[in-house]
Structures are given as structure tokens and as C-alpha cells.
CHARMM-style PDB file with segment names, atoms N, HN, CA, C and O in Angstrom:
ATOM      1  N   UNK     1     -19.704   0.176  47.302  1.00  0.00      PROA
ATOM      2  CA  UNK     1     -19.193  -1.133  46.998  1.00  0.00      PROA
ATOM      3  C   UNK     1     -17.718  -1.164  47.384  1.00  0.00      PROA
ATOM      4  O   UNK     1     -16.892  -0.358  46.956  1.00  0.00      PROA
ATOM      5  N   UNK     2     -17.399  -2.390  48.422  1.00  0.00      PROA
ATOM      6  HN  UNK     2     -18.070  -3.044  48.770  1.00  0.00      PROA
ATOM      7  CA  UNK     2     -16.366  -2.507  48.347  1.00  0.00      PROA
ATOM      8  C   UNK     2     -15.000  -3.726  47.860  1.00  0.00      PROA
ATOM      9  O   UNK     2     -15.515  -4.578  47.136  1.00  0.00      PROA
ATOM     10  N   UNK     3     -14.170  -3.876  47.974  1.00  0.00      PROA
ATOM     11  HN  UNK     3     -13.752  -3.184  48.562  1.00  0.00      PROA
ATOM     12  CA  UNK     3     -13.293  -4.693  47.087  1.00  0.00      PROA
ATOM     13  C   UNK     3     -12.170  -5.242  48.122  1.00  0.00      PROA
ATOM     14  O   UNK     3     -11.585  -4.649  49.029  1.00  0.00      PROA
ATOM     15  N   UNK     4     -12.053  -6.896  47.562  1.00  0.00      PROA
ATOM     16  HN  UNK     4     -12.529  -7.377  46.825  1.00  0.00      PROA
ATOM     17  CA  UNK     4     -10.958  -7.071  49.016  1.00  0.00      PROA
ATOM     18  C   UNK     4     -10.108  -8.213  47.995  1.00  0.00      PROA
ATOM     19  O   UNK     4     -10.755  -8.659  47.048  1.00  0.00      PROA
ATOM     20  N   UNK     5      -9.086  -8.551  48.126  1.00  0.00      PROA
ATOM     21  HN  UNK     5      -8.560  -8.188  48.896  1.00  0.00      PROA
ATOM     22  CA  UNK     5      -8.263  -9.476  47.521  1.00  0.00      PROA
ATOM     23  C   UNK     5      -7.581 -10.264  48.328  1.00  0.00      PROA
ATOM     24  O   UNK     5      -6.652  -9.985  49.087  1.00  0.00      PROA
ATOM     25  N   UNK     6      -8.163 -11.381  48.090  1.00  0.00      PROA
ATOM     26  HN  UNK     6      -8.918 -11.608  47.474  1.00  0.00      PROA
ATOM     27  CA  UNK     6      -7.571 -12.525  48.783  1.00  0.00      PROA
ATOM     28  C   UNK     6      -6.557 -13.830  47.768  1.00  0.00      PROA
ATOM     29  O   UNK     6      -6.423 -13.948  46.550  1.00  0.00      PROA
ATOM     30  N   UNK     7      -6.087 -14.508  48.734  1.00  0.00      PROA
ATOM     31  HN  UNK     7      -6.196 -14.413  49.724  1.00  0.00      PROA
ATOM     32  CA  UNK     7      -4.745 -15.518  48.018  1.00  0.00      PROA
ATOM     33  C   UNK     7      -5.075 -16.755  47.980  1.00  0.00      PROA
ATOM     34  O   UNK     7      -4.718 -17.556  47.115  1.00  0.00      PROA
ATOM     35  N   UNK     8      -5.831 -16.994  48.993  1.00  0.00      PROA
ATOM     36  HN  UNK     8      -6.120 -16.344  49.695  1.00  0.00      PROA
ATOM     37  CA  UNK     8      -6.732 -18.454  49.672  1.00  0.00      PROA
ATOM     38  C   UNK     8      -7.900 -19.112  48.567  1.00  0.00      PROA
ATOM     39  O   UNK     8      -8.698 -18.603  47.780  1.00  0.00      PROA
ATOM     40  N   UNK     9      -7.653 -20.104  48.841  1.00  0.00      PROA
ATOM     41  HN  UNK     9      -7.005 -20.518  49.481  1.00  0.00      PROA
ATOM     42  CA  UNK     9      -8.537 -20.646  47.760  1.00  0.00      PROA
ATOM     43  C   UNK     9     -10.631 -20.908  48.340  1.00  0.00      PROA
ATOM     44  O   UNK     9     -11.628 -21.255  47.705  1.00  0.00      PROA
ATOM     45  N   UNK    10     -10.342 -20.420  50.109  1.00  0.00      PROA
ATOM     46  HN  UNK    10      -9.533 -20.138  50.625  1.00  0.00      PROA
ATOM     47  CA  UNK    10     -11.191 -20.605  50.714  1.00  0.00      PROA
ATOM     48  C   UNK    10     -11.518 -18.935  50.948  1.00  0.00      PROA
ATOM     49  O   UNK    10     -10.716 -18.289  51.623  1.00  0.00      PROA
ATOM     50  N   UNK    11     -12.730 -18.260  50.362  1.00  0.00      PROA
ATOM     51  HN  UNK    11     -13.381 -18.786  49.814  1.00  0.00      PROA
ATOM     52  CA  UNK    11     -12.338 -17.119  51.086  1.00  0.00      PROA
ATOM     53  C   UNK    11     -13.469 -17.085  52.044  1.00  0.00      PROA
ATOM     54  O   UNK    11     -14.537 -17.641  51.790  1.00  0.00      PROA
ATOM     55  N   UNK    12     -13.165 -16.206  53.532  1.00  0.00      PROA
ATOM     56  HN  UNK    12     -12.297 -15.754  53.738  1.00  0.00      PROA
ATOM     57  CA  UNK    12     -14.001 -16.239  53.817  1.00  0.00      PROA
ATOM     58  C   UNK    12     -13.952 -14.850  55.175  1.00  0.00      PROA
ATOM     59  O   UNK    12     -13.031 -14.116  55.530  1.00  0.00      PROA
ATOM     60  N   UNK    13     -15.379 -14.969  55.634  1.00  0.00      PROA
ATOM     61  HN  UNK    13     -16.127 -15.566  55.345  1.00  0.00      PROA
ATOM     62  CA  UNK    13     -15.769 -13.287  55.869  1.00  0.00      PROA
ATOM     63  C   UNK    13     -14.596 -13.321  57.267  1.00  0.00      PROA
ATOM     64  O   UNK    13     -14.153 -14.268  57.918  1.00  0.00      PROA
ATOM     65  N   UNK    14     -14.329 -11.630  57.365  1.00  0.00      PROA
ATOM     66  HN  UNK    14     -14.689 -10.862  56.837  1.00  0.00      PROA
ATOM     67  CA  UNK    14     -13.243 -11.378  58.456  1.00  0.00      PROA
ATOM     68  C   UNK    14     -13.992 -10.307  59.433  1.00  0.00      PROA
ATOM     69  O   UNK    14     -15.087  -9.820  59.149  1.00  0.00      PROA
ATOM     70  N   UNK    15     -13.551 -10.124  60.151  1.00  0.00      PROA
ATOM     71  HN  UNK    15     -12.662 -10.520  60.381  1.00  0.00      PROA
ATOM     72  CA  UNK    15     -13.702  -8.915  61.306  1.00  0.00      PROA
ATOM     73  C   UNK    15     -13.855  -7.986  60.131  1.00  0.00      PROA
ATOM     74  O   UNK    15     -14.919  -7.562  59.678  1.00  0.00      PROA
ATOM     75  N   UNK    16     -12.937  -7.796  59.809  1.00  0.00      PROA
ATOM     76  HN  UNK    16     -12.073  -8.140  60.177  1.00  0.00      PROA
ATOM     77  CA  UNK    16     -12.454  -6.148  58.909  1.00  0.00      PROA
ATOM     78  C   UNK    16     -13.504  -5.725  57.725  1.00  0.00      PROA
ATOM     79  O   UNK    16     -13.703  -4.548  57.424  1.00  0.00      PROA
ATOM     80  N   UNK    17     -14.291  -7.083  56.950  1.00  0.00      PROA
ATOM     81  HN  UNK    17     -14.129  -8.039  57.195  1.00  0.00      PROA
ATOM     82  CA  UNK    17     -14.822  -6.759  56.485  1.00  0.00      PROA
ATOM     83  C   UNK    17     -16.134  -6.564  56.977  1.00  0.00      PROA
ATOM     84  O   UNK    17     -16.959  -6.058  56.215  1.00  0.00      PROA
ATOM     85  N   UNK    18     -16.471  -6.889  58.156  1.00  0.00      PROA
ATOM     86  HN  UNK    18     -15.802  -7.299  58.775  1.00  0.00      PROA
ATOM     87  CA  UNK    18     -17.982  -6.542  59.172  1.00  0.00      PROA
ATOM     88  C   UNK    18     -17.791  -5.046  59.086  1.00  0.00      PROA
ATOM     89  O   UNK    18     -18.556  -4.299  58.476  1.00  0.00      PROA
ATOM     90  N   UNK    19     -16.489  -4.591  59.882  1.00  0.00      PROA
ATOM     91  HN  UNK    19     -15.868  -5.198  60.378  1.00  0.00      PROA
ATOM     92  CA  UNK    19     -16.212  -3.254  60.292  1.00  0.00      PROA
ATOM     93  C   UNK    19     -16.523  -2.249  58.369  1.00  0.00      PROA
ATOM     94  O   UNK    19     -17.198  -1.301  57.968  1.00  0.00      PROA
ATOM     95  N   UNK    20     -15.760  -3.021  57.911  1.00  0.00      PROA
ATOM     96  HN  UNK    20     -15.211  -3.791  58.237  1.00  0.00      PROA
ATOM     97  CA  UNK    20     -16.017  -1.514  56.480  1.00  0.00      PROA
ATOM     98  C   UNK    20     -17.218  -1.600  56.391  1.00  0.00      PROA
ATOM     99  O   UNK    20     -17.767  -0.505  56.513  1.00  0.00      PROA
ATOM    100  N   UNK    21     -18.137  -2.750  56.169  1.00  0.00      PROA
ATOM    101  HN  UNK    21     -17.691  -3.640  56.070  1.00  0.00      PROA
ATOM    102  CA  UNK    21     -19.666  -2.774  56.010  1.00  0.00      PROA
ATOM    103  C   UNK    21     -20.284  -1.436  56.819  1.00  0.00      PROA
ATOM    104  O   UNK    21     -20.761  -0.379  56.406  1.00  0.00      PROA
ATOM    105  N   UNK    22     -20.103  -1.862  57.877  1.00  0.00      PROA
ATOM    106  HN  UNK    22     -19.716  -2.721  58.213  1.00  0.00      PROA
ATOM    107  CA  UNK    22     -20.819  -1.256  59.119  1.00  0.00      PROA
ATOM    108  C   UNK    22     -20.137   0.862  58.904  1.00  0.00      PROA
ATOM    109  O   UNK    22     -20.803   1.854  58.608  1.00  0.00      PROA
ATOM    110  N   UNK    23     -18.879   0.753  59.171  1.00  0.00      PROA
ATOM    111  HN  UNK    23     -18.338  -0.053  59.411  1.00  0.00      PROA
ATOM    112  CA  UNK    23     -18.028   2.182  59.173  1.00  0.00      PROA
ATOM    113  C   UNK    23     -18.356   2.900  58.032  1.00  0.00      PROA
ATOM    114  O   UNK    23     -18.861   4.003  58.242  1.00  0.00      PROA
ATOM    115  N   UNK    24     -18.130   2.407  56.355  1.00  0.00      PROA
ATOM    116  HN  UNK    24     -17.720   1.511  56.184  1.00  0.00      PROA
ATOM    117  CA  UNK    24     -18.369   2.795  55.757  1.00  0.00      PROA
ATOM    118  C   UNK    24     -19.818   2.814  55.188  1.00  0.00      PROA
ATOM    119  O   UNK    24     -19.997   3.747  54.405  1.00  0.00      PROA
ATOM    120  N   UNK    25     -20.472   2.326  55.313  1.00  0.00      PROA
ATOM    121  HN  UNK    25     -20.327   1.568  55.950  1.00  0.00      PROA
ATOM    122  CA  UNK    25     -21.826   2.255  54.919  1.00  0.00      PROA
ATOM    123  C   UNK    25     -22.301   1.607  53.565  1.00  0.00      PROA
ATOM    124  O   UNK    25     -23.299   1.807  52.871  1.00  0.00      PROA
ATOM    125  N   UNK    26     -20.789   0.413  53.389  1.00  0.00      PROA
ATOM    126  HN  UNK    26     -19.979   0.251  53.952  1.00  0.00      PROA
ATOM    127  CA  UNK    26     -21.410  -0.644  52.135  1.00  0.00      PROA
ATOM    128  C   UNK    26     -22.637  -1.419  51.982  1.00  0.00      PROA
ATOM    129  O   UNK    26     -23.291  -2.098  52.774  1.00  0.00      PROA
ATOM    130  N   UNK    27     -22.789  -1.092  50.576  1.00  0.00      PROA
ATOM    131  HN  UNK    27     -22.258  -0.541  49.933  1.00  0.00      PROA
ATOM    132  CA  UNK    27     -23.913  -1.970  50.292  1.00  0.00      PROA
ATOM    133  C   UNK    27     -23.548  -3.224  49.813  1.00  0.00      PROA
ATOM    134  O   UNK    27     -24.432  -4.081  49.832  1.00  0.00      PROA
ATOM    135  N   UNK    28     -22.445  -3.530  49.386  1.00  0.00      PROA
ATOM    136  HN  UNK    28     -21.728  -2.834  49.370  1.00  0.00      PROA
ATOM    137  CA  UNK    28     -21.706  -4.932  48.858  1.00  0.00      PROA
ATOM    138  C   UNK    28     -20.281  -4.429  49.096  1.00  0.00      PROA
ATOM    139  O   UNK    28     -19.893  -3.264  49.012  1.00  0.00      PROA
ATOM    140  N   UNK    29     -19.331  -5.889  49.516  1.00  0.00      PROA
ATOM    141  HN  UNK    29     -19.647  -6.835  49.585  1.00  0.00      PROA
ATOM    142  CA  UNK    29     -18.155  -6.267  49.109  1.00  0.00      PROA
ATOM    143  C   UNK    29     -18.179  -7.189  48.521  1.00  0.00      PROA
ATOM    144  O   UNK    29     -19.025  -8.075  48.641  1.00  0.00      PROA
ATOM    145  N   UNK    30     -16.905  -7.177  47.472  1.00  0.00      PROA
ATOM    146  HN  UNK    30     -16.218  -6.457  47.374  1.00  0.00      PROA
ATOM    147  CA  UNK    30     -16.887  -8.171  46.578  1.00  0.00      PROA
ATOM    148  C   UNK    30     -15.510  -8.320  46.740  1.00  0.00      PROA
ATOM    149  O   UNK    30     -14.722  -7.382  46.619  1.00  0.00      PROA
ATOM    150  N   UNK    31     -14.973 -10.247  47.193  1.00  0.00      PROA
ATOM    151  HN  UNK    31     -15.613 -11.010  47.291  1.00  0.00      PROA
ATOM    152  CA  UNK    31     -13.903 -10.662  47.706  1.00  0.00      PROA
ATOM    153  C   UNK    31     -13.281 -11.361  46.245  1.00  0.00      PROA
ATOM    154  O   UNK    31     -14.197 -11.955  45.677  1.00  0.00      PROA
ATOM    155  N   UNK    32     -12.147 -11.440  45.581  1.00  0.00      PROA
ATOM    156  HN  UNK    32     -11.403 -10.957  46.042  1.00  0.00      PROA
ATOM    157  CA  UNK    32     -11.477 -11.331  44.480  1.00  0.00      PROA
ATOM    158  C   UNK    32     -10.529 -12.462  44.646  1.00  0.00      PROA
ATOM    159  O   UNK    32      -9.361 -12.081  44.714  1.00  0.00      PROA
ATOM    160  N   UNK    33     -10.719 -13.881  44.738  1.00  0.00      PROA
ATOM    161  HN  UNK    33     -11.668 -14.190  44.683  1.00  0.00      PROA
ATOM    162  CA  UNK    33      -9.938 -15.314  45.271  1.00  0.00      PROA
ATOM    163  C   UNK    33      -9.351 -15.696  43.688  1.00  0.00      PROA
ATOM    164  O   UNK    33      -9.739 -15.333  42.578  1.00  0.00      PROA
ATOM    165  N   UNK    34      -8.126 -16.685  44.165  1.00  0.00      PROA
ATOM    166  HN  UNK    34      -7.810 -16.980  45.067  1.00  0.00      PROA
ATOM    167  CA  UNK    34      -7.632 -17.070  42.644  1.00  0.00      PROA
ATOM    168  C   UNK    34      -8.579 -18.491  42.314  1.00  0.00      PROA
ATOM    169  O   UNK    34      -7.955 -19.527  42.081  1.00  0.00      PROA
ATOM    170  N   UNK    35     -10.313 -18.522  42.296  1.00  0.00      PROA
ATOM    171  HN  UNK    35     -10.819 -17.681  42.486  1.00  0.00      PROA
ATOM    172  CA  UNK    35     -10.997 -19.714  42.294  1.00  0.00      PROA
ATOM    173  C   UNK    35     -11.501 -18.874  40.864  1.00  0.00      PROA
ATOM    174  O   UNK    35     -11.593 -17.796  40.276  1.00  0.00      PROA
ATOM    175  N   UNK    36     -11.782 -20.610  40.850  1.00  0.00      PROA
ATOM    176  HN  UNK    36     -11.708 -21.485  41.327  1.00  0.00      PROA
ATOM    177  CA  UNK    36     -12.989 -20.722  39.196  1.00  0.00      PROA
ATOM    178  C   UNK    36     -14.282 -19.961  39.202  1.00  0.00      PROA
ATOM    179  O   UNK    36     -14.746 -19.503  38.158  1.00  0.00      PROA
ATOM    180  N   UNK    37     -14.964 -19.800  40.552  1.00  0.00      PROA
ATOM    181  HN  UNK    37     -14.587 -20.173  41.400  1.00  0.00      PROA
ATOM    182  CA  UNK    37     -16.931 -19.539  40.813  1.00  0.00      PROA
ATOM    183  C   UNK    37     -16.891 -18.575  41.664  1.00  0.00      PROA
ATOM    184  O   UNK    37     -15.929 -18.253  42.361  1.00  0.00      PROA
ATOM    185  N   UNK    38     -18.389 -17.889  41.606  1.00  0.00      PROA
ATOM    186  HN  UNK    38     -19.171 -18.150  41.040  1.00  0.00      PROA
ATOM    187  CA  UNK    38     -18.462 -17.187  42.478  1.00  0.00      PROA
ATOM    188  C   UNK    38     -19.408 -17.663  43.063  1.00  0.00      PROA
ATOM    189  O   UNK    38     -20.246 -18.503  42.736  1.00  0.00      PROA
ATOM    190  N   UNK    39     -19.148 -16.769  44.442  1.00  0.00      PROA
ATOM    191  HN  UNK    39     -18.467 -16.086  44.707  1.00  0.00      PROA
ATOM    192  CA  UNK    39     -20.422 -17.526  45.307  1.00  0.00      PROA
ATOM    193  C   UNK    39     -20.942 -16.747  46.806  1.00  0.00      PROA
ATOM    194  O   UNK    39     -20.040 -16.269  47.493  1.00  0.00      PROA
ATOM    195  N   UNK    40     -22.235 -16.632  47.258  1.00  0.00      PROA
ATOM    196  HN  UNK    40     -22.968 -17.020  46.700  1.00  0.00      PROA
ATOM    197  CA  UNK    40     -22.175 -15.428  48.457  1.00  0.00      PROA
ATOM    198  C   UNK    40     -21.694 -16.273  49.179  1.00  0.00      PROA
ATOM    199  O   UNK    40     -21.730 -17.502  49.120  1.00  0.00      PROA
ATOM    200  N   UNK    41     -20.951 -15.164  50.302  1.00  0.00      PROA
ATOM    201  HN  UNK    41     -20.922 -14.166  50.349  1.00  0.00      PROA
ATOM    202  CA  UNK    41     -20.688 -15.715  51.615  1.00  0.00      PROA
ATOM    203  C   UNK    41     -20.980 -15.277  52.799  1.00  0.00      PROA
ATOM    204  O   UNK    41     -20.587 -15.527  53.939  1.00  0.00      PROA
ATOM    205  N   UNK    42     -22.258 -14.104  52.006  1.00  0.00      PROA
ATOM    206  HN  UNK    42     -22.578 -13.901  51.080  1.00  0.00      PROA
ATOM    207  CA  UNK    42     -23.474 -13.491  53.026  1.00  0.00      PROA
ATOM    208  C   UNK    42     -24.390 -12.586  52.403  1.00  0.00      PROA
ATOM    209  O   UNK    42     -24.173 -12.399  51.205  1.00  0.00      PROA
ATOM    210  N   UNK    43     -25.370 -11.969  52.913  1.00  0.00      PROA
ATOM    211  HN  UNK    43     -25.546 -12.121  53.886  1.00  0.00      PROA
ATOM    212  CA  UNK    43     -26.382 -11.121  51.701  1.00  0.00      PROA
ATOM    213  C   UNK    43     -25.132 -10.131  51.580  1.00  0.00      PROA
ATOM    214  O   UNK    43     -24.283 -10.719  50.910  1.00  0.00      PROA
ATOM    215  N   UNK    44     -24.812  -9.239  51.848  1.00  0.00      PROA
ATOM    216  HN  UNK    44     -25.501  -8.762  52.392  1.00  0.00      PROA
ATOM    217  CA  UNK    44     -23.468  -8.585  51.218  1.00  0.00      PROA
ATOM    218  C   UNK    44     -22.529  -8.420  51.238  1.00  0.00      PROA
ATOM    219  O   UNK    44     -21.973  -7.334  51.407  1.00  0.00      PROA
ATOM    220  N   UNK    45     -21.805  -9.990  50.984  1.00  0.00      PROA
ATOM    221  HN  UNK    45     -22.256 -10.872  50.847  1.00  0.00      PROA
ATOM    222  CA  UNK    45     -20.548  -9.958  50.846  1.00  0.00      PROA
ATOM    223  C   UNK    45     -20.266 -11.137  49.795  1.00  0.00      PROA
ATOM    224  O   UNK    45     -20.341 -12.270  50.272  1.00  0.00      PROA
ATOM    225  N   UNK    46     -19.962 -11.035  48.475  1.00  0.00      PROA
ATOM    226  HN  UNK    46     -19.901 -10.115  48.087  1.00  0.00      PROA
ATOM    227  CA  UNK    46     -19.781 -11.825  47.660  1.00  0.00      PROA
ATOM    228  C   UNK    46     -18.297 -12.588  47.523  1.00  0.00      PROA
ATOM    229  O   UNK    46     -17.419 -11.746  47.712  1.00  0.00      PROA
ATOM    230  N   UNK    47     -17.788 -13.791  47.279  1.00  0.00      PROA
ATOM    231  HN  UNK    47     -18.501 -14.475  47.125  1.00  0.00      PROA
ATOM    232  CA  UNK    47     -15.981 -14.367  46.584  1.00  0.00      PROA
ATOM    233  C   UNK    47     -16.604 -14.332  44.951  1.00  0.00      PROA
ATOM    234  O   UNK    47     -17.715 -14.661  44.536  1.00  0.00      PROA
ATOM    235  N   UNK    48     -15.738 -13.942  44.429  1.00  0.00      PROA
ATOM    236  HN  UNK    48     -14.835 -13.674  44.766  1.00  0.00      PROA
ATOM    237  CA  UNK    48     -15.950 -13.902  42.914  1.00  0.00      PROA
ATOM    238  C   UNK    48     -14.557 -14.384  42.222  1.00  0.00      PROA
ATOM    239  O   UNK    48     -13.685 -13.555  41.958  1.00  0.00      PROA
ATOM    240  N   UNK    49     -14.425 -15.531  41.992  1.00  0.00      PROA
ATOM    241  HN  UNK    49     -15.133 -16.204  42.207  1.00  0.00      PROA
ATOM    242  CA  UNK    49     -13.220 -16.424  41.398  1.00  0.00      PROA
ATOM    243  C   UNK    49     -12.710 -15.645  39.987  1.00  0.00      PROA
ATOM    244  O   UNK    49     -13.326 -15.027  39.118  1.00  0.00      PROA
ATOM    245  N   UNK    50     -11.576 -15.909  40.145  1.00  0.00      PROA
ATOM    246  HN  UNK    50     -11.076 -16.411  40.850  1.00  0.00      PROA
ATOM    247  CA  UNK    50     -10.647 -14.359  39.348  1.00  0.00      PROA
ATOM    248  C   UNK    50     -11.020 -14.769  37.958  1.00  0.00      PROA
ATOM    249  O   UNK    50     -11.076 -13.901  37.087  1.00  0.00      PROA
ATOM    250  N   UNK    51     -11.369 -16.460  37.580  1.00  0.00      PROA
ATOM    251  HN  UNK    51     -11.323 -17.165  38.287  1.00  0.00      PROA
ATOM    252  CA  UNK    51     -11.446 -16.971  36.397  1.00  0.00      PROA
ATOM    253  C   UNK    51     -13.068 -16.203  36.434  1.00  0.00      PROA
ATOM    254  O   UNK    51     -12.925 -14.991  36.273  1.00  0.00      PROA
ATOM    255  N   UNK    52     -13.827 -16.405  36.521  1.00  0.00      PROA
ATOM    256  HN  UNK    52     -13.943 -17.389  36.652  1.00  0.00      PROA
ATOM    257  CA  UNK    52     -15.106 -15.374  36.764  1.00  0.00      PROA
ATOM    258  C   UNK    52     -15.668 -14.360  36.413  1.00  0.00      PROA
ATOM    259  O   UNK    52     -16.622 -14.195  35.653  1.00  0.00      PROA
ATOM    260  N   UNK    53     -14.574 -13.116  37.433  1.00  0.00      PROA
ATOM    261  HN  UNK    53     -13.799 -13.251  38.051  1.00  0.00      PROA
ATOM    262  CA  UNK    53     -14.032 -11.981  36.526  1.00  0.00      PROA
ATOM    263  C   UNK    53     -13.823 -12.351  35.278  1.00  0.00      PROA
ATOM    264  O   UNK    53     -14.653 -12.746  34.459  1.00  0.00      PROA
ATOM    265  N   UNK    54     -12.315 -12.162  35.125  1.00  0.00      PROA
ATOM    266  HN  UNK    54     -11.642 -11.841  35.791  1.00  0.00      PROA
ATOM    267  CA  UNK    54     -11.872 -12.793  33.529  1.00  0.00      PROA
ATOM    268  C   UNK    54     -12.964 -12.607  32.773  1.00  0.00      PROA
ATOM    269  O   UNK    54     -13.090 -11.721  31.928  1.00  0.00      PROA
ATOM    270  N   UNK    55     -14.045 -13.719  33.161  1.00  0.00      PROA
ATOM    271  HN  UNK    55     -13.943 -14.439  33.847  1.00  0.00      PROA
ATOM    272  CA  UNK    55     -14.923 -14.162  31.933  1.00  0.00      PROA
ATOM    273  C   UNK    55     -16.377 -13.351  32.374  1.00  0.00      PROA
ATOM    274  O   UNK    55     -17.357 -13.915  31.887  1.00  0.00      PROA
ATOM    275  N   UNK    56     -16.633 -12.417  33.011  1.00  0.00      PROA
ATOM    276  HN  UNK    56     -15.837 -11.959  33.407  1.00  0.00      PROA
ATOM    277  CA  UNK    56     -17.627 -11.692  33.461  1.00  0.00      PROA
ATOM    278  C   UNK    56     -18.424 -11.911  33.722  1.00  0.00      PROA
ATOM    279  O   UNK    56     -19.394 -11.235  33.381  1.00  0.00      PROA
ATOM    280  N   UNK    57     -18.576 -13.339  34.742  1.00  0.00      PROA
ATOM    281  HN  UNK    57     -17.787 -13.888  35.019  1.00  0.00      PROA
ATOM    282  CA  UNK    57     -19.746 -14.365  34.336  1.00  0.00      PROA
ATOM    283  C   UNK    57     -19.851 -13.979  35.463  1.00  0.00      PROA
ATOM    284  O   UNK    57     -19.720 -15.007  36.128  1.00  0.00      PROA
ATOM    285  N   UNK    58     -20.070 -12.814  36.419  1.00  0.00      PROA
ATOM    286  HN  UNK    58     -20.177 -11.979  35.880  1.00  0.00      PROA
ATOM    287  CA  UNK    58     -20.456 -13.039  38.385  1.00  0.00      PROA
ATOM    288  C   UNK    58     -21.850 -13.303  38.273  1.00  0.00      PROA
ATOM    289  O   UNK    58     -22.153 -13.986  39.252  1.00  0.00      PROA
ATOM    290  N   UNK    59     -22.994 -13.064  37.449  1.00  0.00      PROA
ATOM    291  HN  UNK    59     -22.748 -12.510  36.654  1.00  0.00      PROA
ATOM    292  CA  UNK    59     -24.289 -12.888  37.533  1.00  0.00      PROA
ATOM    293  C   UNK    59     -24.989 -14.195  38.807  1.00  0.00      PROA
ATOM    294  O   UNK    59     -25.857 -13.995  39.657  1.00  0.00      PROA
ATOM    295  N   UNK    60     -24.383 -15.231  38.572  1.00  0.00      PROA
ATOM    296  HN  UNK    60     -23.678 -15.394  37.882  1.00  0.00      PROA
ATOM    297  CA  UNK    60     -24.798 -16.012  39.860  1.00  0.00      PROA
ATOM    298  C   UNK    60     -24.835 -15.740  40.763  1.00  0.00      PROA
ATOM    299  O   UNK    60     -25.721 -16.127  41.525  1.00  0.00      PROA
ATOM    300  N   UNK    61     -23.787 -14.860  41.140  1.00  0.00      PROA
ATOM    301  HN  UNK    61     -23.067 -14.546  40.521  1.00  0.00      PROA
ATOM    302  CA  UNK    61     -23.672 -14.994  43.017  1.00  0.00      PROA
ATOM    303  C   UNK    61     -24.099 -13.065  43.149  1.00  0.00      PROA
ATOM    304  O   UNK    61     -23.744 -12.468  44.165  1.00  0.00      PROA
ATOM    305  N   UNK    62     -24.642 -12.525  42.339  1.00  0.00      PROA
ATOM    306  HN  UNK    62     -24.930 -13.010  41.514  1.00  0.00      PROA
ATOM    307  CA  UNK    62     -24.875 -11.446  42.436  1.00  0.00      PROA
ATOM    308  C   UNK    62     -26.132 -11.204  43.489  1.00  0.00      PROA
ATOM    309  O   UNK    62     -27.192 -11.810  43.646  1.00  0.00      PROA
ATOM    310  N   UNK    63     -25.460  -9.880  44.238  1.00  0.00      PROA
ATOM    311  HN  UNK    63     -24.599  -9.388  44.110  1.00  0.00      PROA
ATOM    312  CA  UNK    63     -26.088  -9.746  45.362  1.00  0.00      PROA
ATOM    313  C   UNK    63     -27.612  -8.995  45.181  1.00  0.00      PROA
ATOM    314  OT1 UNK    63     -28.325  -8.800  46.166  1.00  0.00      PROA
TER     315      UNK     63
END
């Protein structure tokens, strides 16, 4: 599992995170935005809104 932190209120998938998928051999990233929800933004790569965290509520967008 990996972990990425973003500032954007839009997050969304990058080169870099194809490459760790692929290099490292993740089974999930999970992207860490200052939003309210979480939500996929592919089969494994989740945004999980920091209010979210906080409140431990990811079970929706769980991969």
C-alpha cells in the first residue's frame, strides 16, 4: 500500500503514481486531498478527503 499527499482539491492520477504501482508492486494507493469524501480514481488508486480520515469513514471508496 501506498500513500501520496496532495494540496488540490481535485486529485487526480499522475505518471508517478502508474510507475510506483507498476515498480513497486502496489496493491493500492491511497491519495490524502484537503476534501470532505472519498472516492476511487481507479481499481487501485483511491482520494480519501482528510475530513474522511479524521472521521474514519473511507469504507465507501474502499478498494
Amino acid at each position: 500500500m501506498g500513500f501520496e499527499i496532495k494540496y488540490t482539491n481535485t486529485p487526480s492520477i499522475t505518471k508517478s503514481m502508474q510507475i510506483s504501482l507498476e515498480d513497486l508492486k502496489l496493491d493500492q494507493i491511497n491519495v490524502i486531498f484537503p476534501g470532505e469524501i472519498s472516492f476511487k480514481l481507479s481499481e487501485k488508486i483511491q482520494a480519501i478527503g482528510l475530513a474522511s480520515l479524521i472521521q474514519n469513514d473511507t469504507k465507501a471508496a474502499t478498494i
